[in-house]
C-alpha positions in Angstrom: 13.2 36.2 -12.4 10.9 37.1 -9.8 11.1 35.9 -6.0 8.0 34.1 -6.7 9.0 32.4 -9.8 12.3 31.0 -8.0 10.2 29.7 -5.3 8.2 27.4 -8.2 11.5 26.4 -9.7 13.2 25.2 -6.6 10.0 23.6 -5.4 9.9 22.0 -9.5 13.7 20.6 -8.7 13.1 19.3 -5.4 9.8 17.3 -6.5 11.4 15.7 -9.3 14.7 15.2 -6.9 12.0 13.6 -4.9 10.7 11.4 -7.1 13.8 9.8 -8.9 15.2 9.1 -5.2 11.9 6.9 -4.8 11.6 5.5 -7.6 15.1 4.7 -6.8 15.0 2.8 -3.3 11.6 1.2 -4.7 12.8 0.2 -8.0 17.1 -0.5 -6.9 16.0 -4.1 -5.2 13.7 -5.3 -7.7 16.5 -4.6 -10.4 19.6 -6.5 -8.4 16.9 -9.2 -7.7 16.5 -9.6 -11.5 20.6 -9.0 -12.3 21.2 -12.1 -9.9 19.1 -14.2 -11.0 20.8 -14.1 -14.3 24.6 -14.1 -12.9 26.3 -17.3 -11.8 27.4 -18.1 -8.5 31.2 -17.4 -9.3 30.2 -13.7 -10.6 27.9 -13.0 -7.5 30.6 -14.0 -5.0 33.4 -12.2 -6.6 31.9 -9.0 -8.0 29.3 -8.7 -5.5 29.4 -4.7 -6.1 29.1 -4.9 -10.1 25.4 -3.9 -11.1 25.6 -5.2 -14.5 26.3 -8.0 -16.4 30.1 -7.5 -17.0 31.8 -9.5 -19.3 29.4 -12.6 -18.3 26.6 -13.7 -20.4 23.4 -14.0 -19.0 22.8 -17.3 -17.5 19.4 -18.9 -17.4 20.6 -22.0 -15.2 19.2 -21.1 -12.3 15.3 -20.1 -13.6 15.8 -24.0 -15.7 17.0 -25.6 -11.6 14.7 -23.5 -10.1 11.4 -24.6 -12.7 12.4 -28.6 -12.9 14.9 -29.2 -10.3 12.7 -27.7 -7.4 9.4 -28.5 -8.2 8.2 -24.8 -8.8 6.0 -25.6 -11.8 3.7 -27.6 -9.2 4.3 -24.4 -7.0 2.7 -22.1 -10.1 -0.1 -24.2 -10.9 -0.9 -24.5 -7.3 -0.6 -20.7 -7.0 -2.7 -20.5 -10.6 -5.3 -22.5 -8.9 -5.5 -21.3 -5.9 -5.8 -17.4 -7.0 -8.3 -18.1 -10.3 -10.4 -20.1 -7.9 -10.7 -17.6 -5.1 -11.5 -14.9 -7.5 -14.1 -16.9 -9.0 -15.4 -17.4 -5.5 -14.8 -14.2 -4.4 -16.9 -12.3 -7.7 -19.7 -14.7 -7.2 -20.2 -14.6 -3.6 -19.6 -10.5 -4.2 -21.6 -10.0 -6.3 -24.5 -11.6 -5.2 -24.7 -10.1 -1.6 -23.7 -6.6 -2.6 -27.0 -7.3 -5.1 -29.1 -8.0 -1.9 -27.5 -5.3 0.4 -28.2 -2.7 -2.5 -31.7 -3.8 -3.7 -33.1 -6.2 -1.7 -35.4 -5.2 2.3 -35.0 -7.7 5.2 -34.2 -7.6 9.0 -30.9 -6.7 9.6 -29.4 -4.8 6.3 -28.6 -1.6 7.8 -26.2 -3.7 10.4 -24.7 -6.2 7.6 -24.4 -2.9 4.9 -22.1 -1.0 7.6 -20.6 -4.0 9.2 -19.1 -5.6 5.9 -15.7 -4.5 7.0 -15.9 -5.6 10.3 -13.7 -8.8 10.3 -11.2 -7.0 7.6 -10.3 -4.6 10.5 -8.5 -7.8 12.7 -4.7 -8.0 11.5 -4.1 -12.1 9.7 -1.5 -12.7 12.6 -4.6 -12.7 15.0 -6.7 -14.5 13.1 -3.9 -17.2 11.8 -3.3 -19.0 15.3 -7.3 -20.0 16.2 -7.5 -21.7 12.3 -4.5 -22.9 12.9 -5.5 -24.6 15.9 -9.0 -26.0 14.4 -7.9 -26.9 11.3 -5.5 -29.2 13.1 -8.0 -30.5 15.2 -11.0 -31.4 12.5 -7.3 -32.8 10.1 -7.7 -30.1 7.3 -4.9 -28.0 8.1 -2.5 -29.3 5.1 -5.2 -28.8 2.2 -5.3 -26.3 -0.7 -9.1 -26.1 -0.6 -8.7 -24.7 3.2 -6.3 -22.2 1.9 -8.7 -20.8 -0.8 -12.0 -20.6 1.9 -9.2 -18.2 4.4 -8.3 -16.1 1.3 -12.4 -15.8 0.4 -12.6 -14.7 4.2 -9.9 -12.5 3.7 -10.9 -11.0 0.8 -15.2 -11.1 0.6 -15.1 -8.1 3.2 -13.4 -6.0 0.9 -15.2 -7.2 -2.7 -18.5 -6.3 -0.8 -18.1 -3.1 0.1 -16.6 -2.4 -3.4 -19.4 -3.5 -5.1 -21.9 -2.1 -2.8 -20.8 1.3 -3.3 -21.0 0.7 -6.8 -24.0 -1.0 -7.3 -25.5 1.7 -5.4 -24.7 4.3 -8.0 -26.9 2.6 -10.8 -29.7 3.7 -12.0 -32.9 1.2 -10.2 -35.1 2.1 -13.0 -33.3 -0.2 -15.6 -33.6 -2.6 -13.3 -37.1 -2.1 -13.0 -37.9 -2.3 -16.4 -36.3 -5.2 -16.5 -38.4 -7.1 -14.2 -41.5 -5.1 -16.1 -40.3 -7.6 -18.9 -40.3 -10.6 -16.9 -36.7 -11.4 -16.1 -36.4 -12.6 -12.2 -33.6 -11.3 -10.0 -31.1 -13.5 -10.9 -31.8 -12.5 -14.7 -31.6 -9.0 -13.8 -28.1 -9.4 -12.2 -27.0 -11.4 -15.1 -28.4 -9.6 -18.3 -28.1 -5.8 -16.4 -26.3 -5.4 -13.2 -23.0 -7.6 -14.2 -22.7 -5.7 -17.8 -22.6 -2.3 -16.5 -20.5 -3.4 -13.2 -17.6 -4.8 -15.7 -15.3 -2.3 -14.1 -16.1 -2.4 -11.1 -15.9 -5.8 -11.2 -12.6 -6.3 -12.9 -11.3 -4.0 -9.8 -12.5 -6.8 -7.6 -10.8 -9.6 -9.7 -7.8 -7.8 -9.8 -7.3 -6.8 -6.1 -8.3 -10.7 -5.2 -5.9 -12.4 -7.6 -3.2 -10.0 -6.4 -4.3 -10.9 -2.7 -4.2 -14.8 -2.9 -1.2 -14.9 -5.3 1.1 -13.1 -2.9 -0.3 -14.2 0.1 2.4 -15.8 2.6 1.5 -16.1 6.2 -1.8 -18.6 5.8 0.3 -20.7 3.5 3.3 -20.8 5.3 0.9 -21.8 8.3 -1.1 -24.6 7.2 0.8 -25.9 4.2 3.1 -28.3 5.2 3.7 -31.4 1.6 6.0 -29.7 -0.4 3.2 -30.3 -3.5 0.5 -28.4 -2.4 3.3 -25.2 -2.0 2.2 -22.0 -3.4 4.9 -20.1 -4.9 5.1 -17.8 -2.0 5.7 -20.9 0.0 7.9 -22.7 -2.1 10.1 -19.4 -2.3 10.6 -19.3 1.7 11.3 -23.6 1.6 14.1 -22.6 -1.3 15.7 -20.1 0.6 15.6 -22.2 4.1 17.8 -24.8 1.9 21.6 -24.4 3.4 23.0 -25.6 0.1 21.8 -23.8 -2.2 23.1 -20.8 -4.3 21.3 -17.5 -3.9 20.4 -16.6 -7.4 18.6 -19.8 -7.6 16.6 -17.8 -4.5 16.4 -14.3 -6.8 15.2 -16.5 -9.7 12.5 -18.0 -7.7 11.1 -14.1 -6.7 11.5 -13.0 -10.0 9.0 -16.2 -10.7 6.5 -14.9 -8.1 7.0 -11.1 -8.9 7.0 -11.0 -12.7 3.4 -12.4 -13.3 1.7 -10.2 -10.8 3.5 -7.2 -12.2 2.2 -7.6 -15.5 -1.3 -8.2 -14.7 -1.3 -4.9 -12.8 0.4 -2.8 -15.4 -2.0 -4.5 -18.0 -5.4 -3.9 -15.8 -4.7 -1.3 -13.9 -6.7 1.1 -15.6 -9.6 -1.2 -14.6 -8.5 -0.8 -11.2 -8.7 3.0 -11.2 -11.9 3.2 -12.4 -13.6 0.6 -10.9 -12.3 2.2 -7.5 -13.6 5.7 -8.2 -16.6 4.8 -10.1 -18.7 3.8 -7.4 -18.2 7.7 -6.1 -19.5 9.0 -9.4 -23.4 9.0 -10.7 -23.8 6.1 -12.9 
């Protein structure tokens, strides 16, 4: 074999080496996280090294304590809510002033089309102590419908700029002919601009829902009744309990992990394309 072709092969072997150890130390957590939340108390504290089941059967105590004993079936519908509603939000409000950035002439839309990330460039933990302290002082600090207008804030900036770049792509002349036919703007965004934007679009829905369903820092912030928790939340107040037995703790994160890992394996091919499809010509 020639120098050359040794060099490939050892370069082969190391990538793969490579990759199995990341996939390791990203996947090794997320698997004892699952294996404890199906092992008893007993079997955790005296086999703390066994990463299997052993001779124990799974137990599915703790996800039953966790669900009705702990209140984290209000914690997923408020986190159900919370997430379809700001994506909701999020895709109309998107959609809409990405249209007008795009299309649309007025004073102003050069500095609003390259300033769209702007307030996406201050880190949460600067932004989370001002609303902190205004929220308290107007009373709307421990309300749900303040958490889903931060997580708009947070996540409009973003949305924009996605659909802007892909909106700029399309072809104005179906557009045009559109309005030739007599459909007003808001037609023309409804019957032309929203069907061919599906990707795009379902990028947005996906990065938002992802967003406000994992989200910790706002809600730990200005939630404080135990039934307007989001899982996020409701995991943090469960582990704070002294009492309580860890794998009730791993069941909980397998609660909040689970969902979100499926949508993303499910729509992530959306994702992908409605990323790099606003960089192609449409």
């Amino acid at each position: 074999m020639s120098r050359e072709g040794v060099e490939r092969a050892i370069l082969r072997v190391l990538r793969v080496l490579g990759l199995f150890f990341f996939v390791f130390i990203a996947g090794f957590p997320f698997y004892w996280m699952i294996l404890s939340s199906f092992k008893s108390l007993q079997e955790i504290l005296l086999r703390p090294w066994d990463l299997g089941l052993g001779k124990g059967s799974i137990d599915f105590r703790a996800y039953y304590e966790v669900l009705f004993e702990h209140g984290f079936l209000q914690y997923i519908s408020n986190s159900v809510y919370v997430s379809i509603l700001t994506v909701l939000l999020t895709l109309t409000l998107a959609t809409l002033g990405g249209y007008a950035v795009t299309r649309l002439r007025f004073r102003g839309q050069a500095f609003m089309s390259y300033s769209i990330l702007i307030i996406y460039m201050f880190p949460a933990i600067v932004l989370v102590i001002p609303l902190y302290v205004i929220f308290s002082r107007v009373g709307l600090r421990d309300s749900v419908s303040v958490l889903i207008l931060v997580y708009l804030a947070q996540t409009l900036p973003v949305a924009l700029y996605m659909l802007r770049s892909y909106f700029q792509k399309l072809p104005v002349e179906i557009e045009y002919a559109g309005l030739t036919d007599g459909c007003s703007r808001l037609g023309v965004i409804w019957r032309i601009v929203l069907p061919l934007s599906a990707p795009a679009l379902a990028s947005v829905a996906l990065y938002t829902f992802m967003i406000a369903w994992n989200e910790f820092l706002f809600a730990f912030m200005f939630l404080d009744t135990p039934e307007k928790f989001t899982l996020s939340r409701g995991v943090v107040q469960l582990a704070g309990s002294v009492h309580l037995s860890k794998q009730l703790v791993m069941a909980a994160s397998v609660m909040v992990s689970i969902p979100i890992l499926l949508v993303f394996l499910l729509f992530e091919r959306y994702l992908v394309r409605g990323l790099t499809a606003g960089a192609m010509k449409g």
